[in-house]
VOVEXSE-315751 format. One record per residue (C-alpha): residue in three letters; x, y, z. Coordinates in pm, 1 decimal. Example, Ala and Ser with C-alpha at 12.3 -4.5 7.8 and 13.67 -1.06 7.14 Angstrom:
2
("ALA", (1230.0, -450.0, 780.0))
("SER", (1367.0, -106.0, 714.0))
This chain:
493
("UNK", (878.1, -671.0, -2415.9))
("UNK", (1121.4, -873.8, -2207.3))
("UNK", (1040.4, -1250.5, -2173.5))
("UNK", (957.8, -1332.2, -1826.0))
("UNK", (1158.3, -1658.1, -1847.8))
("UNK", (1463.1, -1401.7, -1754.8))
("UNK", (1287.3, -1352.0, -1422.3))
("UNK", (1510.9, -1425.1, -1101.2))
("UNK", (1370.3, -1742.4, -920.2))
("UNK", (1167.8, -1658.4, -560.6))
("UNK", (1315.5, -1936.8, -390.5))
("UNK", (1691.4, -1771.1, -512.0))
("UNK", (1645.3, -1435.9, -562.2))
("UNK", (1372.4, -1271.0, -374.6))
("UNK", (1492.7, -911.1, -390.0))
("UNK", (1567.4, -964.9, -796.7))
("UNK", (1255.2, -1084.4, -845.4))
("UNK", (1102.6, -830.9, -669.2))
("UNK", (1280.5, -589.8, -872.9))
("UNK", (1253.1, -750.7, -1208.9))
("UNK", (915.8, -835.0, -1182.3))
("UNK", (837.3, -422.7, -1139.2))
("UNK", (1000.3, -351.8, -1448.4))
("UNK", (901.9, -630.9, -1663.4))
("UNK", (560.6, -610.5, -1588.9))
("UNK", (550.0, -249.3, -1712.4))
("UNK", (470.6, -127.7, -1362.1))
("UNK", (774.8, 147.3, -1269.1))
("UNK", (1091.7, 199.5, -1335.3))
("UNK", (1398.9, 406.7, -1160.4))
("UNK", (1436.5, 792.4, -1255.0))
("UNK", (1716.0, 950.5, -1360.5))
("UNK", (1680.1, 1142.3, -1005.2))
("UNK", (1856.3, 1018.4, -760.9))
("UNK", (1586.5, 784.1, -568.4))
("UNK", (1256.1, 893.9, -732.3))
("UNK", (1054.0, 643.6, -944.2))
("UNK", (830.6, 665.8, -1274.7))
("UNK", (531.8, 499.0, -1239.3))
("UNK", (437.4, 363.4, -1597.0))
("UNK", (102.7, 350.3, -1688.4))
("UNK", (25.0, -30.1, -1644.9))
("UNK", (151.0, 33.9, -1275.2))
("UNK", (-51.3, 351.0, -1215.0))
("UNK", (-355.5, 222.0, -1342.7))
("UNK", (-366.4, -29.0, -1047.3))
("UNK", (-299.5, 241.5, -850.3))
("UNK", (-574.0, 442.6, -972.0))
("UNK", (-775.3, 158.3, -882.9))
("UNK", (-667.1, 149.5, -550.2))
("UNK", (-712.5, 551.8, -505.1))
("UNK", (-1051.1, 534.4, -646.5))
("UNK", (-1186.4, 244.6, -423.0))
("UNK", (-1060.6, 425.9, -97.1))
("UNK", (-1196.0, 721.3, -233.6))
("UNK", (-1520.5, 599.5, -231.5))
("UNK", (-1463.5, 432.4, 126.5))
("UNK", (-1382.4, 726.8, 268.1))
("UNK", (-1657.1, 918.9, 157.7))
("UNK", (-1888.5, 663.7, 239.5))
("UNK", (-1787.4, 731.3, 620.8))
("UNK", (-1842.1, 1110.5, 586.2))
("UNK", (-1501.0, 1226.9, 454.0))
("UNK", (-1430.6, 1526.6, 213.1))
("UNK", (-1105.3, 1615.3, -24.8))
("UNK", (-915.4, 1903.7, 7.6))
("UNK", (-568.9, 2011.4, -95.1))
("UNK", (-282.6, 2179.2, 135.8))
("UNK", (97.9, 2297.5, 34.7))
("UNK", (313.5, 2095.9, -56.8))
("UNK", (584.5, 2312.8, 120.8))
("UNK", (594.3, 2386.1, 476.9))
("UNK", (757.7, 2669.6, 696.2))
("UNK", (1065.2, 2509.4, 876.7))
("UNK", (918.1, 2708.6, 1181.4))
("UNK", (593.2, 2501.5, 1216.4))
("UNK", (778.6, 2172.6, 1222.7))
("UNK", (943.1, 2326.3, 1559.0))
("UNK", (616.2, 2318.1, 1716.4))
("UNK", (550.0, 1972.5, 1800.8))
("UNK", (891.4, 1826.7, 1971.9))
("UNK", (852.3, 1465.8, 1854.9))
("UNK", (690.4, 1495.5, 1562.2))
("UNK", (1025.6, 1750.0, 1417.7))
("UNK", (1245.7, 1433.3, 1562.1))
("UNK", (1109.8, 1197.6, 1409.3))
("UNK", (1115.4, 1356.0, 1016.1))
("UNK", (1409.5, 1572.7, 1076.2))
("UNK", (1684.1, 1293.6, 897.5))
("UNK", (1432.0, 1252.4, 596.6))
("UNK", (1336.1, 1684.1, 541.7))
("UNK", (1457.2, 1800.4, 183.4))
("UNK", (1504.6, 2188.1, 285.0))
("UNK", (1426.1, 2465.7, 23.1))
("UNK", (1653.6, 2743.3, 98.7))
("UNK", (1632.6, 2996.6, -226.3))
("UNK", (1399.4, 3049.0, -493.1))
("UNK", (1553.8, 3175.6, -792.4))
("UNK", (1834.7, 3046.6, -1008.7))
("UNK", (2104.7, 3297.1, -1241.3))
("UNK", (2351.7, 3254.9, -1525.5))
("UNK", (2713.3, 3191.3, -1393.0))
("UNK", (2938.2, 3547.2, -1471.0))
("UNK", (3169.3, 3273.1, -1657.0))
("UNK", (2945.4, 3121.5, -1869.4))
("UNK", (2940.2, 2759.7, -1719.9))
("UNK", (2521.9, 2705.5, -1663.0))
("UNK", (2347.0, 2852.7, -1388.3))
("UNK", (2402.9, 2922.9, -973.3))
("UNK", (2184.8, 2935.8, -709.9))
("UNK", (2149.9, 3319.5, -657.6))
("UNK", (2208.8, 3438.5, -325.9))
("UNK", (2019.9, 3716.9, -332.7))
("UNK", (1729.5, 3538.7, -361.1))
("UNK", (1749.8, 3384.5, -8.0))
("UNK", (1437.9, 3282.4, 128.3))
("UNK", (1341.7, 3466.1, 484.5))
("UNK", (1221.8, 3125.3, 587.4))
("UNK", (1358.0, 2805.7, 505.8))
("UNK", (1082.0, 2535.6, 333.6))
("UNK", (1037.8, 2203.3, 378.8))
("UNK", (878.3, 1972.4, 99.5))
("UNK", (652.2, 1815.9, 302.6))
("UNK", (694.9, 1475.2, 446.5))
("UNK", (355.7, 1494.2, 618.8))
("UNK", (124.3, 1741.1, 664.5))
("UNK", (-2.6, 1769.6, 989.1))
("UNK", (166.4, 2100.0, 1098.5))
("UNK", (38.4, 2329.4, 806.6))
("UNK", (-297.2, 2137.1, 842.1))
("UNK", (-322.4, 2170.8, 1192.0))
("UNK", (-228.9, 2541.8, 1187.8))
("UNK", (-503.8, 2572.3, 909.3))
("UNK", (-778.4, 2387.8, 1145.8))
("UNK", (-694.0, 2685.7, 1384.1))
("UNK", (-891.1, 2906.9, 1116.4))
("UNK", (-1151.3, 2681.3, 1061.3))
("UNK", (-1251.7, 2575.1, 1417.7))
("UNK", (-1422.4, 2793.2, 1681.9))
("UNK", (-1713.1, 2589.7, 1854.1))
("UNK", (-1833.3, 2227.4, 1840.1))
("UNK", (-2055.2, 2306.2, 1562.1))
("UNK", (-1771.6, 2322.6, 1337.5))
("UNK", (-1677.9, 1975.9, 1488.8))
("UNK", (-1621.3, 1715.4, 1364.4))
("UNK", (-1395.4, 1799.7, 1038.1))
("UNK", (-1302.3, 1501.9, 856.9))
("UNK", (-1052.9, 1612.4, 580.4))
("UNK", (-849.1, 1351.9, 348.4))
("UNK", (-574.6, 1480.0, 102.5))
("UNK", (-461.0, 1270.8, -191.0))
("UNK", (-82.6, 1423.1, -282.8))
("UNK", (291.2, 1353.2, -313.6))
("UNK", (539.6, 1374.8, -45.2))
("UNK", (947.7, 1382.0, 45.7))
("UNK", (1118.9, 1154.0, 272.1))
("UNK", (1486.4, 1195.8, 174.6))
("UNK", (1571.2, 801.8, 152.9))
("UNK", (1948.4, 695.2, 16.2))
("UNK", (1874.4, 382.6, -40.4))
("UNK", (1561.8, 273.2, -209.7))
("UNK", (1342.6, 1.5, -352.9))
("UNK", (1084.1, 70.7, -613.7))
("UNK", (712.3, 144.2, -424.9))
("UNK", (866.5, 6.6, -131.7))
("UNK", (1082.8, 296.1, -34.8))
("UNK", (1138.8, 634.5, -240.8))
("UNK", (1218.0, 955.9, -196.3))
("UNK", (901.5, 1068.3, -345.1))
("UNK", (576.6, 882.6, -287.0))
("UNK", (212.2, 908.7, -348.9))
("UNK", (-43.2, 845.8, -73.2))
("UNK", (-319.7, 1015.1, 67.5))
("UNK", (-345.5, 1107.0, 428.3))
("UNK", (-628.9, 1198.0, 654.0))
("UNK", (-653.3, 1439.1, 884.7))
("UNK", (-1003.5, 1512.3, 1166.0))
("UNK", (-1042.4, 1694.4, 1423.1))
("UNK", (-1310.3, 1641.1, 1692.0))
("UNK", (-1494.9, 1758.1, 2000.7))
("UNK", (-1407.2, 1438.8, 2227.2))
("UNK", (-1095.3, 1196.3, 2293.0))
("UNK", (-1361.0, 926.3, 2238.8))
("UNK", (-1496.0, 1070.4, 1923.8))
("UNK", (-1156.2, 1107.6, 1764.1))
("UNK", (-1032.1, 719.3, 1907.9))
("UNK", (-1345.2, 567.8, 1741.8))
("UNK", (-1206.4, 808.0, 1388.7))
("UNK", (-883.9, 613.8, 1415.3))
("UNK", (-1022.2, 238.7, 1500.8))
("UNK", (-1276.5, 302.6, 1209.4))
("UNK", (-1020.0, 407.9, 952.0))
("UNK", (-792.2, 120.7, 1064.5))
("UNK", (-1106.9, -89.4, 960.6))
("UNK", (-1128.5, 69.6, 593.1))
("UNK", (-796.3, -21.3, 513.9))
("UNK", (-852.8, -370.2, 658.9))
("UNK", (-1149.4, -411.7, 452.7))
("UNK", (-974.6, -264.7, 146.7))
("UNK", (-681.3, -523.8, 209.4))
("UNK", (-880.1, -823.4, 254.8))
("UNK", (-1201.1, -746.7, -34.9))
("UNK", (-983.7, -585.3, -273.5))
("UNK", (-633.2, -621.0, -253.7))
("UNK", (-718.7, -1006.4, -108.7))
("UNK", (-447.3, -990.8, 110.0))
("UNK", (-500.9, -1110.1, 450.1))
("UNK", (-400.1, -813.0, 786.8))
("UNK", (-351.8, -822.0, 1119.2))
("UNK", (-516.9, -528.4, 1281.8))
("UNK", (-300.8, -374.5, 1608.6))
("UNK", (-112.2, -113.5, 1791.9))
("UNK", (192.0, -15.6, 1777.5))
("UNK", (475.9, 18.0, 2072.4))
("UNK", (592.6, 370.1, 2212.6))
("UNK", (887.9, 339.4, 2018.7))
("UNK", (734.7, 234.8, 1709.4))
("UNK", (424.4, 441.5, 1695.1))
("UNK", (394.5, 786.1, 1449.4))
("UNK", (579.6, 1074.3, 1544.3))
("UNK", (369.6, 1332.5, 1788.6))
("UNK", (82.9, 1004.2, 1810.6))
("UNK", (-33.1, 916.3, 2141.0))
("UNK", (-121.8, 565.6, 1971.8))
("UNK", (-75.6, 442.7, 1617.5))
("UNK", (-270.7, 140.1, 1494.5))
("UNK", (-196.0, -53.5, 1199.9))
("UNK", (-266.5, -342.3, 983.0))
("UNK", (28.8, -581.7, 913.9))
("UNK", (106.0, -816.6, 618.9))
("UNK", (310.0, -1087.0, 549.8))
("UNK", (496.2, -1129.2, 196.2))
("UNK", (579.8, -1464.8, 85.4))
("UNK", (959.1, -1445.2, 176.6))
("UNK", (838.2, -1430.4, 519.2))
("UNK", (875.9, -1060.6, 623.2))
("UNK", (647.2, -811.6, 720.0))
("UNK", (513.6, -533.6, 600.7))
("UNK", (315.6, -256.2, 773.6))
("UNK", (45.5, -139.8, 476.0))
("UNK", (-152.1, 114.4, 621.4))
("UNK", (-149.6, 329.4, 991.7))
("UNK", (-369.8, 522.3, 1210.2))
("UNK", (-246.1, 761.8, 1434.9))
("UNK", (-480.9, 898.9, 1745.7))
("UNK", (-306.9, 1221.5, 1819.2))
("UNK", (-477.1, 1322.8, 2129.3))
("UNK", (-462.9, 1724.4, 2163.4))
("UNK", (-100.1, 1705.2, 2099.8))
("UNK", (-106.1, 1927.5, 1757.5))
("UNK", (-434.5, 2100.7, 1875.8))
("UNK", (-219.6, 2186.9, 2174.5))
("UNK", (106.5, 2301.5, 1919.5))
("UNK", (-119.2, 2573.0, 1688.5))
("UNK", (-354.4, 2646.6, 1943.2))
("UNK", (-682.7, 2489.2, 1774.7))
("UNK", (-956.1, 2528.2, 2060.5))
("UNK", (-1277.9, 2519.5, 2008.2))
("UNK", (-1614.0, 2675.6, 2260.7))
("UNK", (-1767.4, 2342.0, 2387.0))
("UNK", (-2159.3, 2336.9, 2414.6))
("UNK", (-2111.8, 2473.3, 2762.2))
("UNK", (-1956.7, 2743.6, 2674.0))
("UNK", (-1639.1, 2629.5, 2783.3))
("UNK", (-1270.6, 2659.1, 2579.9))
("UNK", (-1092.3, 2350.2, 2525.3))
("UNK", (-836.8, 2200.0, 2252.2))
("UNK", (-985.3, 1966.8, 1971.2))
("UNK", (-873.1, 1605.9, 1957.1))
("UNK", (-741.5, 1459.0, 1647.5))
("UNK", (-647.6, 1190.3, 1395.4))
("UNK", (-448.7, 1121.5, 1101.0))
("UNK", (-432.0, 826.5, 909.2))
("UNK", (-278.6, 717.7, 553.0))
("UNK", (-156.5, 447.1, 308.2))
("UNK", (112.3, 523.8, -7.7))
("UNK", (192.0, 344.7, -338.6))
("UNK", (404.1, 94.5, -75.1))
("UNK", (40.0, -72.0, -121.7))
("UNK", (195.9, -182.4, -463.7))
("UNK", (484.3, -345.3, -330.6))
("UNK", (235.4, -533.9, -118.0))
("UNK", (30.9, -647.1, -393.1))
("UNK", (300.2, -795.8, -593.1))
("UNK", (453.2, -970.3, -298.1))
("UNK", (177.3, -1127.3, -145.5))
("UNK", (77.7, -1279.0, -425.8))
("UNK", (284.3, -1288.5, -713.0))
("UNK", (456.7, -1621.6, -902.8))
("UNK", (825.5, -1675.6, -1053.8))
("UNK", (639.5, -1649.2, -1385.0))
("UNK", (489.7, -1292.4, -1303.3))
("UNK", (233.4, -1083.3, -1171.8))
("UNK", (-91.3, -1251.9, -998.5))
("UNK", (-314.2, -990.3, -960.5))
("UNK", (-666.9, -978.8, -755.8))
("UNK", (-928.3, -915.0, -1017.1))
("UNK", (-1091.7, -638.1, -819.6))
("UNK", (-775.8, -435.2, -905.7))
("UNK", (-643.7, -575.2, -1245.4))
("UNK", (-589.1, -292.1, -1533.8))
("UNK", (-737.7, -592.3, -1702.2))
("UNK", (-944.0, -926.5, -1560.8))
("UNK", (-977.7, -1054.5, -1875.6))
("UNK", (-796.1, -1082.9, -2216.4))
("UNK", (-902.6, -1256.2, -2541.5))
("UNK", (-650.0, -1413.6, -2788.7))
("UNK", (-737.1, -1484.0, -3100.1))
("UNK", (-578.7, -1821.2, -3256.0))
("UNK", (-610.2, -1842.3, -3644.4))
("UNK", (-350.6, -1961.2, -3981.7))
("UNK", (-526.8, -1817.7, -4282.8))
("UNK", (-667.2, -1421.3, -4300.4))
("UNK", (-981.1, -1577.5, -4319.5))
("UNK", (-995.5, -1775.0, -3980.9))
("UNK", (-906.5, -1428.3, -3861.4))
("UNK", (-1157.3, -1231.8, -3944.6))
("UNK", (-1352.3, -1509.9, -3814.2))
("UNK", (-1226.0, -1499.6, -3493.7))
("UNK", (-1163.6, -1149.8, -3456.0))
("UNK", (-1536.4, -1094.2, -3525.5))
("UNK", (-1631.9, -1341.2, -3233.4))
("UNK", (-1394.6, -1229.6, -2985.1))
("UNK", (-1439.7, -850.4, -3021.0))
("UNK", (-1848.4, -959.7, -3009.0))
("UNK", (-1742.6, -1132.8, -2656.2))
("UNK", (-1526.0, -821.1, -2544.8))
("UNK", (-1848.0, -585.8, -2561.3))
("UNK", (-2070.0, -822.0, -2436.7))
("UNK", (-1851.0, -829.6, -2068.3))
("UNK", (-1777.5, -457.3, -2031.6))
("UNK", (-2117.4, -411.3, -2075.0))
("UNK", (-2130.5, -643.1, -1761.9))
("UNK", (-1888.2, -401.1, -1627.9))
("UNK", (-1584.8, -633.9, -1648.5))
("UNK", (-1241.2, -461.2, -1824.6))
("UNK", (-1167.6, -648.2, -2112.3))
("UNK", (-845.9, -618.9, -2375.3))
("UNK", (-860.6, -782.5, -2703.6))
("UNK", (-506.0, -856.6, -2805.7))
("UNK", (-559.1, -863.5, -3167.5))
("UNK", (-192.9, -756.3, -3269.9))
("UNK", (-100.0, -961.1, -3596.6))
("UNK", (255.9, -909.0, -3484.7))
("UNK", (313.9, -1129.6, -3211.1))
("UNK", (177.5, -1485.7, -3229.8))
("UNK", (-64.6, -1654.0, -2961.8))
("UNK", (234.6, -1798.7, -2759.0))
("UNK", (393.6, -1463.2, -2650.9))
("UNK", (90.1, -1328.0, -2554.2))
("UNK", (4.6, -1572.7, -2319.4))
("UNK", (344.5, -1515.4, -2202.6))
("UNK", (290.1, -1176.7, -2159.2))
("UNK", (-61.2, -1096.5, -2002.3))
("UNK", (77.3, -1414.9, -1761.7))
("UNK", (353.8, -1208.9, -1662.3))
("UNK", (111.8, -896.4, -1613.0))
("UNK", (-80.8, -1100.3, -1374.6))
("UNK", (-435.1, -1041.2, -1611.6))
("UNK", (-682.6, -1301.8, -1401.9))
("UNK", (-845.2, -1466.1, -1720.5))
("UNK", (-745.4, -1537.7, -2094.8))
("UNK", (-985.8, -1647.9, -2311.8))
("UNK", (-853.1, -1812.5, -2628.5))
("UNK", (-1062.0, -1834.8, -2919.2))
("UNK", (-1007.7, -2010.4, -3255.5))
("UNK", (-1171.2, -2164.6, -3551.0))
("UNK", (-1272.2, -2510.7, -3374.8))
("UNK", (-1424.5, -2304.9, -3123.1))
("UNK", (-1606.8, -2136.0, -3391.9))
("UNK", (-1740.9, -2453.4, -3484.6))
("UNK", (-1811.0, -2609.4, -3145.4))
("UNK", (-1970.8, -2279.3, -2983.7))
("UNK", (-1697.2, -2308.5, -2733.2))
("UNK", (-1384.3, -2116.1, -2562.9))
("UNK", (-1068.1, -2234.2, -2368.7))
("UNK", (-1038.3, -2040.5, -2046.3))
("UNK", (-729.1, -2050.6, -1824.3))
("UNK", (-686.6, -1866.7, -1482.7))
("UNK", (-381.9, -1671.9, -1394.2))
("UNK", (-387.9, -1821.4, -1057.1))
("UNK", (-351.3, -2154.5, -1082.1))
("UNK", (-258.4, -2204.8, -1432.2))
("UNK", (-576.0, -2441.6, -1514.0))
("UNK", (-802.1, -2434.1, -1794.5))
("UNK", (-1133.3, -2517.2, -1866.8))
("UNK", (-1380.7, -2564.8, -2180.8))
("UNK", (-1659.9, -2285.8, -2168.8))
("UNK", (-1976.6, -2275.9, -2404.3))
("UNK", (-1975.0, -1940.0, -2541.7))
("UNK", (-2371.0, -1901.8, -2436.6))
("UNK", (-2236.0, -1962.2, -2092.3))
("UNK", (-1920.4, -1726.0, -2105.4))
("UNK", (-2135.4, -1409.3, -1962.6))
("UNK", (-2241.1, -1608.1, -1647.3))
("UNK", (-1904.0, -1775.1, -1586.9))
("UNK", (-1648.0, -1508.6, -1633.4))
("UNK", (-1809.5, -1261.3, -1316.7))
("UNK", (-1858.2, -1577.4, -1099.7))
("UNK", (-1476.7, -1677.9, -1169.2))
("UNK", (-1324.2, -1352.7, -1142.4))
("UNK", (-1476.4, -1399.1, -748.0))
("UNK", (-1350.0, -1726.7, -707.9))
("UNK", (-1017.4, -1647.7, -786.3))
("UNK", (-1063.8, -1340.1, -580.9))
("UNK", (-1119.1, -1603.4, -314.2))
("UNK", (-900.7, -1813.7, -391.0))
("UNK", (-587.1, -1592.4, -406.6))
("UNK", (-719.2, -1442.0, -49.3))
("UNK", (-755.8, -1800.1, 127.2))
("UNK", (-393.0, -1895.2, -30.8))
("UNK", (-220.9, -1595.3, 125.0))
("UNK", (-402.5, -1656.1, 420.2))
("UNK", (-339.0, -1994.3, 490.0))
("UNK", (36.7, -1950.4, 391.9))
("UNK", (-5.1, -1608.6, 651.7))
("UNK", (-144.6, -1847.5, 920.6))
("UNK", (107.4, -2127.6, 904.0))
("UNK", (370.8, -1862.4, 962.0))
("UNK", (291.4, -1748.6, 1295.5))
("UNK", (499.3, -1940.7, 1544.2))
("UNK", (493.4, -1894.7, 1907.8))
("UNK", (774.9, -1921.2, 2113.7))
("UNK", (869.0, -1930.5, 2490.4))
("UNK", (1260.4, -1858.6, 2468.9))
("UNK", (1477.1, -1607.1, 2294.7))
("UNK", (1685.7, -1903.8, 2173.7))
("UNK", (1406.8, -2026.4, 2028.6))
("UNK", (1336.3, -1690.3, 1907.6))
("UNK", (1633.1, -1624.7, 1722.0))
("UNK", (1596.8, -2025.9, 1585.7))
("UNK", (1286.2, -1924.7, 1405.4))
("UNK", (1366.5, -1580.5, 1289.4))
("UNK", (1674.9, -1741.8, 1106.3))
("UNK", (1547.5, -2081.9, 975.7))
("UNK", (1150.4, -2015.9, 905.4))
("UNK", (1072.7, -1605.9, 960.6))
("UNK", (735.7, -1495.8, 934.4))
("UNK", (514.5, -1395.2, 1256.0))
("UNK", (699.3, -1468.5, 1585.3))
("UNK", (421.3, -1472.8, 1891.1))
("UNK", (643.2, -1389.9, 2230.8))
("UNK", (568.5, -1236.5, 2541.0))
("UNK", (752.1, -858.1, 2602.2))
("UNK", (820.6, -710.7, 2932.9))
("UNK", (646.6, -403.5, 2801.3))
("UNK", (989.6, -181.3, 2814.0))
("UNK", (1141.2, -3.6, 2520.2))
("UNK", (1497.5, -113.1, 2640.9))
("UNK", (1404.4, -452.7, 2594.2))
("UNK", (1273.9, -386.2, 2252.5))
("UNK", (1527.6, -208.9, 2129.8))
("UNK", (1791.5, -458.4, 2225.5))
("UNK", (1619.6, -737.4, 2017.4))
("UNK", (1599.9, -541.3, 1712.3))
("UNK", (1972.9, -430.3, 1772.9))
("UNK", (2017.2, -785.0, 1818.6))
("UNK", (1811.3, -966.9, 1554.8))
("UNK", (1706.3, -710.8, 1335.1))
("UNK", (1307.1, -835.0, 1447.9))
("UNK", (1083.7, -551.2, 1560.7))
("UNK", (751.0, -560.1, 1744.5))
("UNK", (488.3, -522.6, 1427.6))
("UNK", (240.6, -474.6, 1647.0))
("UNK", (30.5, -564.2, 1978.0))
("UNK", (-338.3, -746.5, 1773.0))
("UNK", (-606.1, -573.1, 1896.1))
("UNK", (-768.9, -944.5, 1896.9))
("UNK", (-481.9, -1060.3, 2164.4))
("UNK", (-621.0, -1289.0, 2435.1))
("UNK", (-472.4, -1199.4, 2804.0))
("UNK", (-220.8, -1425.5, 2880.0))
("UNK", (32.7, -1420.8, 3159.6))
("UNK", (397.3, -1537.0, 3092.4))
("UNK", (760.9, -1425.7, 3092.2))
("UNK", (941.7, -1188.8, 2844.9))
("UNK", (1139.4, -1415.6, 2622.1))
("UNK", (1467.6, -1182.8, 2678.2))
("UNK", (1427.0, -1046.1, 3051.2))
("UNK", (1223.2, -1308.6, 3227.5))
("UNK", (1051.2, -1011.8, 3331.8))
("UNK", (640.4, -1103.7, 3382.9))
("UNK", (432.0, -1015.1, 3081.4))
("UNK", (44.2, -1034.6, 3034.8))
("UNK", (-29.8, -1057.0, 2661.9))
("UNK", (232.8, -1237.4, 2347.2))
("UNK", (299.9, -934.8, 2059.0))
("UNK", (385.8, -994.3, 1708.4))
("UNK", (732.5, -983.8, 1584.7))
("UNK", (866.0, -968.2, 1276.9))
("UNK", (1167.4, -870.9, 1027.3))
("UNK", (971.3, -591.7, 824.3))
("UNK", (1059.4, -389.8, 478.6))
């Protein structure tokens, strides 16, 4: 185990301690392929968490799993005009399907006989081979709506990469629903945008701003794409969940109609919406110290740990006996406890350690306690610590665990809030991208020239238009041109 003293300061090393923290903490680590990630089992656990909770939320709003290829004919990309242009740089292409010894000896070739007819891609979304399943599923608007989710991997060739942030391979799940009525399949989209919203705030306790994104930002073969937004403490953005209203545009590219109840033909409308393991990277930035990992109980592999402090065999025993008693007693409440009772490490580098893995609550436990019917309880959050009687440890622990829940949420929020800064002037602009970052409020002219000349320029992209935005009339920071409402910009991972 590494000691998390090595860690990279925040304040000097954002990116290293972004990346140091990952692997310290147990959470991933790079693969020997080119790009991919391992996620270790400390790190997929959350994950699992996360998966299991949106699992649950989806289903709750009438969603059912399925499973679809994971390759898809190059043809059916073709179909949809934007949608191939916007993947096409990222496709990883399977050409043959059989390997051979080399005639001298040297390992194996690719053998060209075995050629495929049709080229494969490894999917990088699935919409095509879902949408041109829907077209066998869907005949009238009984059949309407279908509201599928997928959980699965996926392929976006990246070169260069950042652990959860950006890989080659991900995991994510991605919805997919099809329905009788643009209205119908609009509400889909604004709902889902809602789930993850709630998920971000309750769970994750990281603070979003719900919106829309611009033409030139918005999802391949979308007609809109909504999002929520987040900001990390080094001031950047990052976009942790989308959802796409896709009109009839793939109904319209496989031919998906449906008989309406007047007997009519028409194309279905549809949605797709998703969020990927980048929901890690979001965790550990929006909260996380220069001494580790400060997780939100909800989704802690473990809210609460128990250290036993003892000198003789006996005291152990003691204390073991006590602590492992206290251990049942909460996951009977339901809370996920781990008794660190190694007698190979001593009391000091385990605090050290479940600090750096971000665990929400150590209890420490030792002989005096044993006399005086007491604990010592410290919270990962803000490093304080607090005498508990041990009668009283079953009513505190569940009430603290949603304080700092709270806590941690009104922290990021408040840091979130003082980092939106509106501006009337691109020199102003470009004053407070450089110096402070964060959220930039500025009227657009609405064009995508405009746009893409301040990215170009500044490397600051529109994050999104809030769907909360008041009407307000003013003048494009950049053109002067008239504008009606301020958007959000940003420099985003």
């Amino acid at each position: 185990m590494s000691n998390n003293k090595a860690l990279p300061k925040r304040s000097e090393d954002y990116s290293g301690w972004y990346n140091e923290l990952v692997k310290k903490a147990d959470l991933a680590e790079h693969s020997s392929i080119k790009g991919c990630m391992v996620i270790k089992p400390y790190g997929f656990t959350i994950w699992e968490k996360m998966r299991d909770t949106l699992d649950k939320m989806f289903k709750d709003t009438g969603h059912v799993n399925a499973y679809f290829p994971l390759f898809i004919p190059k043809s059916y990309l073709s179909k949809e005009a934007s949608h191939v242009e916007g993947f096409a740089k990222e496709c990883a292409v399977v050409t043959h399907y059989r390997l051979k010894n080399a005639p001298d000896g040297s390992g194996v070739i690719v053998d060209p006989e075995a050629k495929l007819e049709e080229e494969l891609i490894v999917r990088p979304t699935s919409e095509t081979v879902i949408w041109n399943t829907y077209r066998n599923w869907i005949q009238s608007y009984r059949d309407l709506p279908l509201l599928i989710n997928q959980w699965a991997n996926v392929v976006r060739w990246e070169m260069r990469t950042r652990l959860f942030l950006r890989t080659a391979e991900f995991l994510w799940q991605e919805g997919h629903t099809a329905h009788a009525t643009a209205q119908e399949a609009v509400e889909e989209t604004v709902q889902m945008l809602n789930v993850y919203a709630e998920f971000a705030e309750k769970h994750m306790a990281m603070p979003v701003i719900k919106g829309v994104k611009t033409a030139n930002e918005r999802f391949a073969g979308a007609v809109d794409t909504y999002c929520i937004e987040a900001l990390m403490q080094d001031g950047k953005a990052l976009q942790a969940g989308t959802s796409h209203f896709l009109g009839q545009n793939f109904a319209k590219a496989f031919d998906v109609r449906f008989t309406t109840k007047e007997g009519k033909q028409d194309f279905v409308w549809g949605t797709s919406w998703g969020v990927s393991t980048r929901l890690m990277g979001a965790l550990i930035m929006a909260h996380s110290d220069d001494d580790g990992l400060v997780l939100p109980p909800n989704l802690a592999p473990i809210q609460v740990v128990i250290v036993p402090i003892y000198r003789s065999d006996e005291e152990m025993n003691a204390v073991n006996a006590k602590a492992a008693d206290i251990a049942q007693q909460l996951r009977k409440a339901g809370i996920s406890v781990k008794h660190d009772n190694r007698d190979t490490h001593k009391p000091g580098f385990k605090f050290a350690e479940w600090e750096l893995k971000g665990v929400p609550l150590r209890i420490a436990i030792g002989p005096k306690d044993l006399e005086n019917n007491t604990v010592e309880v410290a919270r990962r959050d803000t490093k304080t610590k607090e005498i508990i009687g041990m009668d009283s440890i079953y009513d505190y622990v569940p009430k603290m665990l949603d304080t700092i829940h709270d806590s941690i949420y009104q922290r990021a929020k408040n840091f979130r809030d003082s980092m939106i800064t509106r501006v009337d002037s691109y020199e102003e602009f470009k004053e407070v991208l450089e110096t402070k970052g964060g959220f930039i409020s500025a009227h657009w002219d609405g064009t995508g020239e405009t746009e893409e000349r301040i990215k170009a320029e500044t490397k600051a992209t529109i994050r999104c238009i809030p769907l909360d935005n008041p009407q307000e009339e003013g003048k494009c920071i950049l053109t002067g041109k008239p504008s009606k409402e301020r958007v959000l910009f940003a420099r985003a991972y």
